[in-house]
C-alpha positions, -999 to 999 in steps of 0.1 A, spaced: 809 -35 154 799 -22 123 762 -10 127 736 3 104 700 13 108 685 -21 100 707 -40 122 697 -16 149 661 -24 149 671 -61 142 684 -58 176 657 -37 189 627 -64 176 646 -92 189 644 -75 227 682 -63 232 677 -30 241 717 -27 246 727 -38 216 701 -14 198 711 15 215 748 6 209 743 3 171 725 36 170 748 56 190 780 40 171 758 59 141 754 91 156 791 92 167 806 77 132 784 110 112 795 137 137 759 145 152 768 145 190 753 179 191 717 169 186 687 174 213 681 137 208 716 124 212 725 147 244 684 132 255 693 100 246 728 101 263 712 111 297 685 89 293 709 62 296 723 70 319 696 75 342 684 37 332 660 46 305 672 22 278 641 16 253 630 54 256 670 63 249 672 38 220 635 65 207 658 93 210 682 73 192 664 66 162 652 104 157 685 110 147 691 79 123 657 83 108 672 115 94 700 101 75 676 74 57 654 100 46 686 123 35 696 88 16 664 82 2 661 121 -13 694 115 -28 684 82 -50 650 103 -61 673 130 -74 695 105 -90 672 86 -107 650 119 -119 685 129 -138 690 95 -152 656 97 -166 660 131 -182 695 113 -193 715 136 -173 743 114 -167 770 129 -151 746 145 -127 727 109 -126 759 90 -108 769 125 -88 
């Protein structure tokens, strides 16, 4: 399943707390960010039978990444208007 952050709370607003959590954990595994407090809260979570609050923990970690994204499109477009190019489409 190929997942990303939208499609994750598509799931999520829709009621399929499975699915939801699925997505976001195929995210957290795919960047390497097993490690986090959220994802090892999360994991056990789950496993106690916690979905929705597991699928919270979740997004913590995901929320990160859009933000991360977000940060790099400001930079990008803030060299494109000084007509930095190269650093522009870095």
């Amino acid at each position: 399943m190929i997942c990303t952050y939208f499609l994750a709370n598509l799931y999520e607003m829709e009621g399929d707390s499975l699915k939801s959590f699925d997505c976001f954990r195929e995210m957290v595994l795919s960047r390497g960010q097993v490690g986090t407090p959220e994802f090892k809260r999360a994991e056990i979570l789950f496993r106690e039978g916690y979905l929705e609050e597991a699928v919270a923990e979740l997004k913590k970690v995901a929320i990160v990444q859009i933000d991360l994204a977000a940060s790099n499109i400001s930079i990008g477009i803030r060299y494109f208007e000084e007509a930095n190019w190269k650093r522009s489409l870095a």
